[in-house]
C-alpha positions as a printed NumPy array, in Angstrom:
array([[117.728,  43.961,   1.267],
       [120.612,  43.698,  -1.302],
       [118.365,  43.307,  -4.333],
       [116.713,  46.953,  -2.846],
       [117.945,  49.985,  -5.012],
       [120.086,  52.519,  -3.555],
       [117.307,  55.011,  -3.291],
       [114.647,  52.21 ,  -2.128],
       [117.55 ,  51.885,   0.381],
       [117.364,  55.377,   1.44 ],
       [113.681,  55.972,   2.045],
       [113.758,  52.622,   3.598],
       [116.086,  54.916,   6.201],
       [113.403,  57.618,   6.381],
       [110.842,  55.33 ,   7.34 ],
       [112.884,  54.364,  10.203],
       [113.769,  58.333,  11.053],
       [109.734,  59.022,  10.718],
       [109.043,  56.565,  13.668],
       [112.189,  57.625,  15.616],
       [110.713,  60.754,  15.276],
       [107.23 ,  59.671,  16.992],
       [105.19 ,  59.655,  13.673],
       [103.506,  56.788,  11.963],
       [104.107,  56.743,   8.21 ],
       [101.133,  54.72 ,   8.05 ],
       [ 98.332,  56.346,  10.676],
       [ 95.145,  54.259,  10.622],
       [ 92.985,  57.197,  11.912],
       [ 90.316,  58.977,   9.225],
       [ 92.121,  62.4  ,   7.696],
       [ 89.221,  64.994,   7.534],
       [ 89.593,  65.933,   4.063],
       [ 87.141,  68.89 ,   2.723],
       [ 88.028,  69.457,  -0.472],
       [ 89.268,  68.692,  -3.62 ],
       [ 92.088,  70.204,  -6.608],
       [ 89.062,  70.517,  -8.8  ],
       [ 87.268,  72.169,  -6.489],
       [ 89.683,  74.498,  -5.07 ],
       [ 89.961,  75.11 ,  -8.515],
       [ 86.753,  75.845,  -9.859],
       [ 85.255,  77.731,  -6.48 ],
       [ 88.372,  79.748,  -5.652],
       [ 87.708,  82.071,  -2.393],
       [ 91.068,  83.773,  -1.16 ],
       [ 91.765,  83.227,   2.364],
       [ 89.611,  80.301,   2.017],
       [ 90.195,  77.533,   4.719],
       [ 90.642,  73.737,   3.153],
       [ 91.636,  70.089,   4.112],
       [ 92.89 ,  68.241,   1.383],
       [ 95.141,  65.082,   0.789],
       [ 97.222,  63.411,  -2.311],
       [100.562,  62.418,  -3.389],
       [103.772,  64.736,  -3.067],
       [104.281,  65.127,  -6.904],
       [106.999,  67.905,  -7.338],
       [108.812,  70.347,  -4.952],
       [111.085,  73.419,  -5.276],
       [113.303,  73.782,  -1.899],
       [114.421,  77.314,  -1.69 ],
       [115.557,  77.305,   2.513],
       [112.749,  78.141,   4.603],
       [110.184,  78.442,   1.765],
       [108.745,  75.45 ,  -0.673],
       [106.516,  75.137,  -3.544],
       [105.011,  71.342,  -4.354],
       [102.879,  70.562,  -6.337],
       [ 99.9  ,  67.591,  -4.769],
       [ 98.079,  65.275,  -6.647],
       [ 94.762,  63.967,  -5.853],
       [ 92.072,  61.841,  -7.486],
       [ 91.2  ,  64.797,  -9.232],
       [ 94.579,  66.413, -10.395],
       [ 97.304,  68.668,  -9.035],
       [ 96.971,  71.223,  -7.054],
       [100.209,  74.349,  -6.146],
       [101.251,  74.189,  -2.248],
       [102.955,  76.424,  -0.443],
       [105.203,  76.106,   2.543],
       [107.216,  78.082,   4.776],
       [108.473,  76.923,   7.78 ],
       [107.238,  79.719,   9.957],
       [103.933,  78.959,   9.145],
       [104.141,  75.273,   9.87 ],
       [106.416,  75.86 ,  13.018],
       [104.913,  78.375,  15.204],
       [107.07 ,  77.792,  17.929],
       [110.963,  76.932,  18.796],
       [110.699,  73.698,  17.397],
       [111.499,  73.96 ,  13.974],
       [111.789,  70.155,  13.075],
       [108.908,  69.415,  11.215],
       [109.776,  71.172,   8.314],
       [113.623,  71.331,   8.493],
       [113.87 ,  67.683,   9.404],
       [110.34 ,  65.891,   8.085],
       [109.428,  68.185,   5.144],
       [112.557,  68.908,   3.663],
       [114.556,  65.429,   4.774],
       [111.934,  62.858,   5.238],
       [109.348,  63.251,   2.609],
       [110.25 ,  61.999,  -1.617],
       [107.626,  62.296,  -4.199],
       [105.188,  60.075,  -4.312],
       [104.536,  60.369,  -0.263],
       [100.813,  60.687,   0.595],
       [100.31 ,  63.818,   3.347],
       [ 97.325,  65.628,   4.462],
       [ 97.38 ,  69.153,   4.246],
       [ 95.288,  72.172,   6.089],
       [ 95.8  ,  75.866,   5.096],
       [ 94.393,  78.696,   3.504],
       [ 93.748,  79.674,  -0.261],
       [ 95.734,  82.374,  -1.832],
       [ 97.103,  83.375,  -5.335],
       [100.726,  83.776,  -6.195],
       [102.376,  87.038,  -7.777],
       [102.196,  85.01 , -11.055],
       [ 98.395,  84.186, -10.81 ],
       [ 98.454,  80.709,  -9.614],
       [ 95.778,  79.251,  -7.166],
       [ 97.88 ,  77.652,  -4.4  ],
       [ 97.331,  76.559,  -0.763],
       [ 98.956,  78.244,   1.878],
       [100.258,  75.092,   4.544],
       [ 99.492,  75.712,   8.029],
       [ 99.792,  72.012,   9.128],
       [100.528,  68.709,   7.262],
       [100.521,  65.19 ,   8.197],
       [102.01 ,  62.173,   6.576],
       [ 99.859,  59.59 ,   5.376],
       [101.856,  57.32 ,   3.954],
       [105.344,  56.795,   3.05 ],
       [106.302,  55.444,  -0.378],
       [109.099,  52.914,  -0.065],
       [109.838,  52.363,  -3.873],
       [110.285,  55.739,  -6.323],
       [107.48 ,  56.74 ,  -9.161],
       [108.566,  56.656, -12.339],
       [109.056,  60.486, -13.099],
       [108.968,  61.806, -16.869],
       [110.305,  64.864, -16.747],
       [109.771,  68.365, -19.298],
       [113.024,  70.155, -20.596],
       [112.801,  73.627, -21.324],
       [111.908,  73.258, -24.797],
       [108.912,  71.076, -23.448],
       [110.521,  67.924, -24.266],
       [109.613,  64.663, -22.268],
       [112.741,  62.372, -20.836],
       [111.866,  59.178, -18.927],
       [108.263,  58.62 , -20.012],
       [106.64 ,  55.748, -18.304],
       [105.902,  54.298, -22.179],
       [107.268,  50.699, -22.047],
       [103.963,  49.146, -22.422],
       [104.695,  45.843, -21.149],
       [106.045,  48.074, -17.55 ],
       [102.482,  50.176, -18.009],
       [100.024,  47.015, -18.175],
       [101.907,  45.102, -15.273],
       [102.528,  48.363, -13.01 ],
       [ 98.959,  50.096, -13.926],
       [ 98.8  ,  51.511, -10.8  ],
       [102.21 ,  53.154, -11.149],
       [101.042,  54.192, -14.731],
       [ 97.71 ,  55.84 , -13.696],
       [ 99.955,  58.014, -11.482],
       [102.277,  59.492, -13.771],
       [ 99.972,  59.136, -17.15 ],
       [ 96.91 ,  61.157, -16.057],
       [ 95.599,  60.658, -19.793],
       [ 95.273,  57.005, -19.196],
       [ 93.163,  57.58 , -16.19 ],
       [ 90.714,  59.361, -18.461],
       [ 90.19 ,  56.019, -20.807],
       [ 89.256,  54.669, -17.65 ],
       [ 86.657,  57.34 , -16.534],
       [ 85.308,  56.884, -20.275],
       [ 85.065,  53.499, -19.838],
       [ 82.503,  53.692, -17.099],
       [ 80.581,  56.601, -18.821],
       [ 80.109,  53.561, -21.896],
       [ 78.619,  51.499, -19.223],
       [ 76.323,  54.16 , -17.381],
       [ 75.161,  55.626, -20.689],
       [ 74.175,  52.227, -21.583],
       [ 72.242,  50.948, -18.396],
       [ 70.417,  54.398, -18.589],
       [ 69.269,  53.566, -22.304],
       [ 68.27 ,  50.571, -21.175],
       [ 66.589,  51.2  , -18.215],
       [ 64.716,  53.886, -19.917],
       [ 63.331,  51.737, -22.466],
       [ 61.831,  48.796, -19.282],
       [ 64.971,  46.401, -19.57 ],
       [ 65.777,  44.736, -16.692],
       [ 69.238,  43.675, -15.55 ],
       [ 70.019,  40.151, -14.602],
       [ 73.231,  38.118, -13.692],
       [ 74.128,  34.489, -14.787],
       [ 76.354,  31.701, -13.77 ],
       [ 80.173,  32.569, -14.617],
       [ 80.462,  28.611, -14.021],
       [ 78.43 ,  26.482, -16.131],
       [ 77.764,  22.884, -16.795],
       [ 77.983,  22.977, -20.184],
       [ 80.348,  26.302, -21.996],
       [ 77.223,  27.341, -24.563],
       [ 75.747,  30.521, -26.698],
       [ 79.006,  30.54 , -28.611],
       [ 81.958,  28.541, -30.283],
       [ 85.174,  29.323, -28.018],
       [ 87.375,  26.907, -26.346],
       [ 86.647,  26.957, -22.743],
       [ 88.72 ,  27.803, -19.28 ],
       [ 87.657,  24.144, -17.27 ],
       [ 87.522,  23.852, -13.638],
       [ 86.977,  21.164, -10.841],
       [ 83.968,  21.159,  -8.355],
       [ 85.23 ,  19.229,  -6.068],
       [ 82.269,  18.86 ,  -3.957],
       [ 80.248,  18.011,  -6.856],
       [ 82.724,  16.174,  -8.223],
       [ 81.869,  17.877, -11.685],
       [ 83.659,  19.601, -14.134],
       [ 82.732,  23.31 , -14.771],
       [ 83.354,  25.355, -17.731],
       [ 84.097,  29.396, -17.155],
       [ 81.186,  31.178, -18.861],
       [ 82.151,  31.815, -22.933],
       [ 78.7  ,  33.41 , -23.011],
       [ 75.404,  34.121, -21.284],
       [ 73.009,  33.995, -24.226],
       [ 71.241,  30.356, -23.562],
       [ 71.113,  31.857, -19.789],
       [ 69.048,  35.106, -20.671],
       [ 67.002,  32.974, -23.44 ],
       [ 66.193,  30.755, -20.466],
       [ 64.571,  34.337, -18.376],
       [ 62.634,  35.053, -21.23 ],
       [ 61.093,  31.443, -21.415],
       [ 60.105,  32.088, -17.966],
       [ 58.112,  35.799, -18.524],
       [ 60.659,  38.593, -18.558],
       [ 60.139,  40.489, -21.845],
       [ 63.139,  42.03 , -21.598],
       [ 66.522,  41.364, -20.001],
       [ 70.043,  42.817, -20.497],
       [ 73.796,  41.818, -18.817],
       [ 76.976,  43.421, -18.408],
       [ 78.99 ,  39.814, -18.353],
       [ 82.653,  38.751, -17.647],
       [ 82.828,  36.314, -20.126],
       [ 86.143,  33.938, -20.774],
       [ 87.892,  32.198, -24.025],
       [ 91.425,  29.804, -23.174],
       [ 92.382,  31.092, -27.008],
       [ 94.941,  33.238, -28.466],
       [ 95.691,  37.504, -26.985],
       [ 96.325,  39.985, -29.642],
       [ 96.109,  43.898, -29.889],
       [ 92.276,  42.878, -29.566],
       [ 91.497,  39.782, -27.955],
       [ 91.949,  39.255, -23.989],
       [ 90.738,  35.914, -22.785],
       [ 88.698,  37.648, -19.662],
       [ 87.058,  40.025, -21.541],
       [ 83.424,  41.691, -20.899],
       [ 80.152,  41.349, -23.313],
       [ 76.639,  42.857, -22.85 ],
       [ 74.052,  40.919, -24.014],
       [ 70.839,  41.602, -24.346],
       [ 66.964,  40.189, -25.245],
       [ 63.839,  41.236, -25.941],
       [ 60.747,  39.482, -26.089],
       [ 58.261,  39.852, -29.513],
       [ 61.076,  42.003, -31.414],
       [ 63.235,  40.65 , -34.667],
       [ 66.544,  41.547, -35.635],
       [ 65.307,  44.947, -37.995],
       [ 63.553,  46.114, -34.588],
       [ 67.064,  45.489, -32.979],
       [ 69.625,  47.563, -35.936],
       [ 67.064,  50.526, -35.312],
       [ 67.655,  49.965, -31.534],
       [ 71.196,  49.433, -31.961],
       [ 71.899,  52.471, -33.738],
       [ 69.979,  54.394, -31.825],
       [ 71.715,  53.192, -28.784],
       [ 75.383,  53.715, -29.895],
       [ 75.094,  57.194, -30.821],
       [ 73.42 ,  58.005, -27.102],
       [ 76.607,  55.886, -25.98 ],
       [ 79.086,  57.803, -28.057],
       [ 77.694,  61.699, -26.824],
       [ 77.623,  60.441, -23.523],
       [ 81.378,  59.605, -23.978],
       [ 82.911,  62.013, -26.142],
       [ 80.117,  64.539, -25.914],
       [ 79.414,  63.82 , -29.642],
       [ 78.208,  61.454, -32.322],
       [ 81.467,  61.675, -33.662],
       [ 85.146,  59.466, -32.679],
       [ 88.697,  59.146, -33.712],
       [ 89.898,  55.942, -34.645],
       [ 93.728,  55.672, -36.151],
       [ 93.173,  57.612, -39.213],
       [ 89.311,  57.615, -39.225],
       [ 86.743,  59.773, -37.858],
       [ 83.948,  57.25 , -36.808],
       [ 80.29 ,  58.642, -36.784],
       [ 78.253,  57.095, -34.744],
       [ 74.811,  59.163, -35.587],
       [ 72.163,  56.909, -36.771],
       [ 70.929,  55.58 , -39.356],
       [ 73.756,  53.489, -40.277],
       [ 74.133,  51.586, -43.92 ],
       [ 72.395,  47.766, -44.364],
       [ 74.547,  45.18 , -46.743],
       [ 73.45 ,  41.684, -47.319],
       [ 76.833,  39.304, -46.928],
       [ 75.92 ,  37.607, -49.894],
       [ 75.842,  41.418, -51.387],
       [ 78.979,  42.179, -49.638],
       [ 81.082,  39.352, -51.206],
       [ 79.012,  39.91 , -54.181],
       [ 80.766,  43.678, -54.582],
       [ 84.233,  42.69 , -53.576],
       [ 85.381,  39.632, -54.954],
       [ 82.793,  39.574, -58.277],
       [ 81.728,  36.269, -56.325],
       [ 77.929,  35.127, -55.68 ],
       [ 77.395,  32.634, -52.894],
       [ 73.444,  32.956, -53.699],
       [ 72.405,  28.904, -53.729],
       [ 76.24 ,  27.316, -54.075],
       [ 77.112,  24.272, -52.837],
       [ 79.849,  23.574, -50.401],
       [ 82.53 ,  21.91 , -53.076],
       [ 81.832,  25.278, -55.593],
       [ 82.37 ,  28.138, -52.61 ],
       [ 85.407,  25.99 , -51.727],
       [ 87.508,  26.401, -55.062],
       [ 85.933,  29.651, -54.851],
       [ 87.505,  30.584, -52.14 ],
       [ 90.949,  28.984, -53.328],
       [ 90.543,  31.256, -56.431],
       [ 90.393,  34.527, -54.46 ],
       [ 93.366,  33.013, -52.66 ],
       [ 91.841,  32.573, -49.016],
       [ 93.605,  29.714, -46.874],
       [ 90.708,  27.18 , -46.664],
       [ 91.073,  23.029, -45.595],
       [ 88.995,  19.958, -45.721],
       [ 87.329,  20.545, -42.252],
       [ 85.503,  24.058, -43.208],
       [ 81.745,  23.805, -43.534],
       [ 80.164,  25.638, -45.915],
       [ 79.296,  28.468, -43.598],
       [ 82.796,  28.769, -42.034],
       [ 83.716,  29.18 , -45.765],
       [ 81.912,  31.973, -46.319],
       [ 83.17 ,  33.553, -43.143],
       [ 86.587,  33.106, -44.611],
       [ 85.918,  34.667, -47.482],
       [ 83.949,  37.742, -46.014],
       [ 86.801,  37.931, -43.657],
       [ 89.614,  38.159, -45.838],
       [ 87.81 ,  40.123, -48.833],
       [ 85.004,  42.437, -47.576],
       [ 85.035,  43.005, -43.691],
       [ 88.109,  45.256, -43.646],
       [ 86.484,  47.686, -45.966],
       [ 83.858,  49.034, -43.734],
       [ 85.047,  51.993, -41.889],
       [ 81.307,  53.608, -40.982],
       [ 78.884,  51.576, -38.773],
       [ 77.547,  49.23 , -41.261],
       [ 75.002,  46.515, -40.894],
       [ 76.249,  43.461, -42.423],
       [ 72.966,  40.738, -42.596],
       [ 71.109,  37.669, -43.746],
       [ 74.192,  35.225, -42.53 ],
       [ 74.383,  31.594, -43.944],
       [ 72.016,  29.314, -42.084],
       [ 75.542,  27.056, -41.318],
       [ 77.423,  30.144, -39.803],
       [ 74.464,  30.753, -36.747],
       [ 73.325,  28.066, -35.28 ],
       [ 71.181,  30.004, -32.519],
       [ 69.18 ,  31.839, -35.204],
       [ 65.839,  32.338, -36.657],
       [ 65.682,  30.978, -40.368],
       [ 65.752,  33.794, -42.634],
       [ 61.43 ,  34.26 , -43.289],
       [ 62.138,  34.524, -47.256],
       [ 65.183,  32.341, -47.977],
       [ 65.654,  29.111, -46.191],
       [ 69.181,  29.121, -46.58 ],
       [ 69.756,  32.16 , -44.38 ],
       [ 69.288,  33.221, -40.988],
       [ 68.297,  36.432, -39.827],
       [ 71.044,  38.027, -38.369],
       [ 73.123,  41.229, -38.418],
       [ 76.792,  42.239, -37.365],
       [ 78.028,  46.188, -36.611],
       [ 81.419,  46.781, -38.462],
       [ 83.441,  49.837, -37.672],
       [ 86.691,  50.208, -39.061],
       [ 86.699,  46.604, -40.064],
       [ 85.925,  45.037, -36.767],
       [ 82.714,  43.286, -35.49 ],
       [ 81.369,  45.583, -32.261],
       [ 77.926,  43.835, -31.979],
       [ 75.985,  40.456, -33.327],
       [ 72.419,  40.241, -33.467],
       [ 69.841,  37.798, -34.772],
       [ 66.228,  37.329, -34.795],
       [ 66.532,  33.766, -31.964],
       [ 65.742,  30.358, -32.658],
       [ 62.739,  29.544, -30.582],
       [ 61.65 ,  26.313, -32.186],
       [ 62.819,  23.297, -30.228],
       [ 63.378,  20.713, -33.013],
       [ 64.951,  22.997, -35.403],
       [ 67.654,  23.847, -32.331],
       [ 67.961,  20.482, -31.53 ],
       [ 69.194,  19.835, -35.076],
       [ 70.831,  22.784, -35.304],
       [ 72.926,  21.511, -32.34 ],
       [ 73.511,  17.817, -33.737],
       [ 74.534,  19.19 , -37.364],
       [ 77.5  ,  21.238, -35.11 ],
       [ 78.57 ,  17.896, -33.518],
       [ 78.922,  16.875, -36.944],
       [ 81.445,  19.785, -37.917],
       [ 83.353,  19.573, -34.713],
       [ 83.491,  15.795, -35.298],
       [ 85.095,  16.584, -38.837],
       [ 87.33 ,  19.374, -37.431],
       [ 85.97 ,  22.171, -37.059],
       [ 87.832,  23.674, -33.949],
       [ 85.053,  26.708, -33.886],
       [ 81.715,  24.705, -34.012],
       [ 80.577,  23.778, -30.622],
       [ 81.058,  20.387, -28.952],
       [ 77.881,  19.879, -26.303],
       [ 74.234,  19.641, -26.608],
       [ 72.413,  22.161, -23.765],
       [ 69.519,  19.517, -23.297],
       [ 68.43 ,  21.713, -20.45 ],
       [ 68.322,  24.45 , -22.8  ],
       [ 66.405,  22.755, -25.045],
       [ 64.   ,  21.696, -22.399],
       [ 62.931,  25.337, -21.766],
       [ 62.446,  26.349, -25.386],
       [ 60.012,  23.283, -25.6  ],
       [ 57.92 ,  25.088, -22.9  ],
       [ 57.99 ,  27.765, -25.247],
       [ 59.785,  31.459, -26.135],
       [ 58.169,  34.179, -27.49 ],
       [ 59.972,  35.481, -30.547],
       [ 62.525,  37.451, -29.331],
       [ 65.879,  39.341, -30.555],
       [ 69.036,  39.334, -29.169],
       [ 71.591,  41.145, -29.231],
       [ 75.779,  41.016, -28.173],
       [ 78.428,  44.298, -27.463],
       [ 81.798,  43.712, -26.807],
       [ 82.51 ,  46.327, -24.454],
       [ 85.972,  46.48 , -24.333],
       [ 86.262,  46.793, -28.479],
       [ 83.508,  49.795, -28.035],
       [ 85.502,  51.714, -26.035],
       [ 88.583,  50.939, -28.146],
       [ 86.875,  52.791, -30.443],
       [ 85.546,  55.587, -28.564],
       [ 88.775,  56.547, -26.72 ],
       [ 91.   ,  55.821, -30.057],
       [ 92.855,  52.491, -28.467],
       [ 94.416,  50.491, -31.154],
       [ 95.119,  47.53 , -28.33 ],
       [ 92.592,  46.174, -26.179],
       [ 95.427,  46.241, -22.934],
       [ 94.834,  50.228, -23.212],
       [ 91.255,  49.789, -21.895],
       [ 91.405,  46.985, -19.783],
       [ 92.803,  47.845, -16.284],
       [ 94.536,  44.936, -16.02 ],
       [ 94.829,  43.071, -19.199],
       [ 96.353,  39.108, -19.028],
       [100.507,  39.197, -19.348],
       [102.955,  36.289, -19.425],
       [104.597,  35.244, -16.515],
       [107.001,  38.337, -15.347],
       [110.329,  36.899, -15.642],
       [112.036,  37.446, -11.809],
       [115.182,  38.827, -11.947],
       [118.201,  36.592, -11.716],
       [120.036,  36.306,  -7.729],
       [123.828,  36.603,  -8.86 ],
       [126.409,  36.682,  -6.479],
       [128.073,  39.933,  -5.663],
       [130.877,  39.648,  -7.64 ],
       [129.016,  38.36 , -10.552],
       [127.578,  41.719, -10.855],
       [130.585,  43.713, -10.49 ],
       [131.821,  41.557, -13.229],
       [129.013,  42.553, -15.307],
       [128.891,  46.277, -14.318],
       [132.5  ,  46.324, -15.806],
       [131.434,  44.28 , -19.076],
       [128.518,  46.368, -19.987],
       [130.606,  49.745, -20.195],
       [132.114,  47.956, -23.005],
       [129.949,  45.282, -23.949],
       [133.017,  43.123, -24.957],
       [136.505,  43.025, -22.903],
       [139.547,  40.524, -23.573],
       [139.064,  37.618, -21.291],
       [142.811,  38.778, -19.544],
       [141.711,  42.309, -19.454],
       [138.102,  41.543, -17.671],
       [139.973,  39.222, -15.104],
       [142.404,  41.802, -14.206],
       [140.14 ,  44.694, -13.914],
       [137.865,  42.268, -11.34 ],
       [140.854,  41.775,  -8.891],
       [139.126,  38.597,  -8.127],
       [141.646,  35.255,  -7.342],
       [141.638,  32.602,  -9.592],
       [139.08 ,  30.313,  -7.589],
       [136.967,  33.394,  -7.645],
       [137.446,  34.3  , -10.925],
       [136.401,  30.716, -12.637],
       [133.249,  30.818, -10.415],
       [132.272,  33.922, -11.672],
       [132.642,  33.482, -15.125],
       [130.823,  30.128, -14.783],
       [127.823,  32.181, -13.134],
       [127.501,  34.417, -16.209],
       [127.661,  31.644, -18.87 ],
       [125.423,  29.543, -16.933],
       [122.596,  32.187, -16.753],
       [123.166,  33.679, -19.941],
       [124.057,  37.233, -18.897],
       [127.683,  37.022, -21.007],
       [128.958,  34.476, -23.322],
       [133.232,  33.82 , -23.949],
       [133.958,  33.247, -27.705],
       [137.264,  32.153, -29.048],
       [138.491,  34.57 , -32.302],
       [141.677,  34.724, -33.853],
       [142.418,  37.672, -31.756],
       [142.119,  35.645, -28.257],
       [139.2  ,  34.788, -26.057],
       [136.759,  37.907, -25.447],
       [133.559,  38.009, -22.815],
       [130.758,  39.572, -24.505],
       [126.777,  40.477, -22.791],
       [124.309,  38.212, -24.191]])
């Protein structure tokens, strides 16, 4: 109880009060509710009877009258009450004692009553009868508005937002509506598919062998098995495997996971839809893709159109088509076209991209691409024809052997979807898959380590020609709700350990309540203003060094105590 705040403390009192009282701040029994703030809103009746229910989010007290404000799934709504309305009888206690003592902000109640507008035009409810629903035992965070509409105490910190989220959806109502976007993305995009005869599938988030991509894998123990499993980095060689056995067309929404590094855009659980279709190629699939993304982006944002940083994206198809080897071609004066390894090498060193002994030819180019071009695109471009080295999944490019056909969406410099026309000859996979041995045996910590023999069993049975094609999700809503960092969009994005705060004696943090009104004190002086005996004193100060909340340093002056 002594790490609790002082006003944790005090509801913690409430609580007890409320079940002196006879009521249970936590009733299990259903609470009727009939309506909501929207609706009250939208289909206002005076004199209307409604039930509704939400958080306590503001309250004026003026005596036997009180406006709150309620908040609700679907906003805030004005309430009104006055304790002759709510007490009928003698017994005034429910609102002198549990309205006006018992209940903080950010207590659920129920509330019945009766629409009606104020003198100033506001649609508010008129309380006949509450009931609470549940007490809050730790305060909200509460921003609050000056008069000259300034915020003070904005729940901003993002480290507190991502780790509190719930706390944050409550008092950031904008960040609920990234959320509500976020599932529009993924309804708009099941309808498309749906539409078009695609059928949705799910595949094993544990896997034998981590395949369909080059990430380091999350590993696990079966124990009953005795096997180790991989956590899924992708589901492609799964969905190729449904289309080996008939389904012409399959699509998934999958959690996929990558033990690598977290930046503004990288999470390692992070979500990918993937999806195949049998006897298409990969300039079926950019008309398909384009078509899809602008359906995604009016569904959204209610246009083609979306705010990124600076940028206004627009997602209305058709969307420009650039060769890479044209790409590097325009930007660095540079042409790849039939270069050997050794000559796109000092190539690269030229243009002054960090390159080392272990890069392949085709992770050169990607170097090169990705320092040079990809940061120019700012419109939905198609950026094809990739090096046969850089895609070892895809279809060998039908006029130049040295190329694959495959495409990547950039928007504002970032990939948002990879596409190819798939591999479906056995023996060319099978080498395909033995030349990337070769790479990661050189070093190459991006070219995949296993052979999916099972894999390559099914395409022996046969695959139709087919197209592919891969979303990240959580980068396409980035940009569609103008999120620079990939935590904004993710409910609960991965965070480092939360450091627990520090169990310090009593008179440790007296010590340090003293220090930190002026940050540094005379040794003497901070001893003397403790009161603490000697004994005491040395203990304390031996506490603070030791968990490095204040350090002593020795100046000409004397010895001061400073706050780390």
């Amino acid at each position: 109880m002594s790490q609790l705040s002082e006003q944790e403390l005090v509801r913690r009192e409430k609580l007890a009060k409320l079940r002196e009282l006879g009521i249970n701040p936590y009733p299990a029994d259903l609470f009727p509710v009939s309506d909501n703030s929207k609706q009250i809103k939208q289909d206002f009746k005076e004199g209307k009877q409604v039930i509704i229910a939400g958080r306590l989010m503001s309250r004026r007290i003026q005596g036997n009258a009180s406006f709150a404000e309620l908040q609700d799934s679907e906003g805030r709504i004005q309430v009104y009450f006055n304790r002759d309305e709510i007490c009928t009888g003698e017994d005034k206690t429910k609102y002198n004692t549990v309205y006006k003592k018992l209940l903080d902000i950010g207590d659920f109640i129920g509330v019945e009553g009766e629409l009606f507008t104020t003198k100033v035009g506001e649609k508010t409810v008129l309380v006949k009868d509450f009931k609470v629903l549940s007490k809050a035992l730790k305060p909200l965070p509460q921003p609050r508005v000056d008069a000259d509409g300034k915020v003070h105490d904005a729940f901003t910190d993002p480290e507190q937002r991502y780790r509190q989220r719930y706390a944050d959806l409550v008092v950031n109502p904008h960040v609920k509506d990234v959320f509500i976007k976020r599932t529009k993305l993924f309804n708009a995009m099941r309808e498309f598919f749906n539409t078009s005869g695609y059928f949705e599938v799910e595949t094993p988030i544990l896997q034998p062998i981590p395949g369909g991509a080059a990430a380091r894998p999350f590993v696990t123990h079966h124990n009953s098995l005795d096997i180790p499993l991989y956590m899924r980095i992708a589901n492609e060689l799964y969905l190729k495997r449904l289309i080996v056995g008939g389904f012409e067309g399959v699509y998934e929404f999958s959690k996929n996971f990558r033990n690598e590094g977290m930046d503004r855009t990288h999470n390692p659980e992070f979500t990918a839809m993937e999806i195949y279709v049998a006897y298409k190629d990969y300039n079926w699939m950019m008309d398909f893709c384009e078509q899809l993304l602008e359906h995604c982006a009016i569904a959204v944002n209610g246009t083609s159109k979306a705010t990124f940083g600076e940028h206004e994206i627009d997602f209305k198809a058709p969307y420009a088509r650039v060769t890479m080897a044209d790409s590097i071609k325009h930007f660095t004066g540079f042409d790849i076209t039939g270069k050997t390894e050794a000559e796109i090498r000092q190539a690269a060193k030229d243009l002054g991209v960090e390159v080392d002994e272990t890069m392949g030819k085709g992770k050169l180019i990607d170097e090169i691409f990705g320092e040079k071009c990809e940061g120019n695109y700012i419109q939905p471009t198609f950026i094809t024809d990739y090096p046969k080295e850089m895609s070892p999944l895809c279809k060998e490019h039908r006029d130049n052997p040295e190329l694959t056909e495959r495409f990547e969406l950039m928007v504002c410099g970032k990939e948002i979807a990879n596409a190819y026309s798939e591999l479906n000859d056995p023996i060319d996979q099978r080498q395909r898959f033995e030349h990337q041995l070769k790479l990661a045996a050189k070093g190459d910590d991006e070219a995949t380590e296993f052979i999916d023999h099972d894999f390559l069993r099914a395409l022996e049975y046969g695959m139709p020609p087919t197209s592919g094609m891969g979303i990240g999700m959580d980068r396409l809503i980035m940009f569609l709700t103008n999120n620079q960092s990939i935590q904004e969009v993710l409910f609960f994005p991965q965070m480092r350990p939360e450091k627990k705060p520090l169990a310090i004696s009593d008179e440790a943090k007296e010590v340090l309540k003293t220090l930190k009104t002026a940050e540094k004190l005379e040794l003497s002086d901070l001893k003397t203003q403790s009161g603490l005996s000697n004994k005491k004193w040395d203990k304390t100060i031996k506490e603070l060094t030791k968990n490095n909340l204040a350090k002593v340093e020795k100046t000409d002056s004397g010895l001061f105590v400073e706050i780390v």
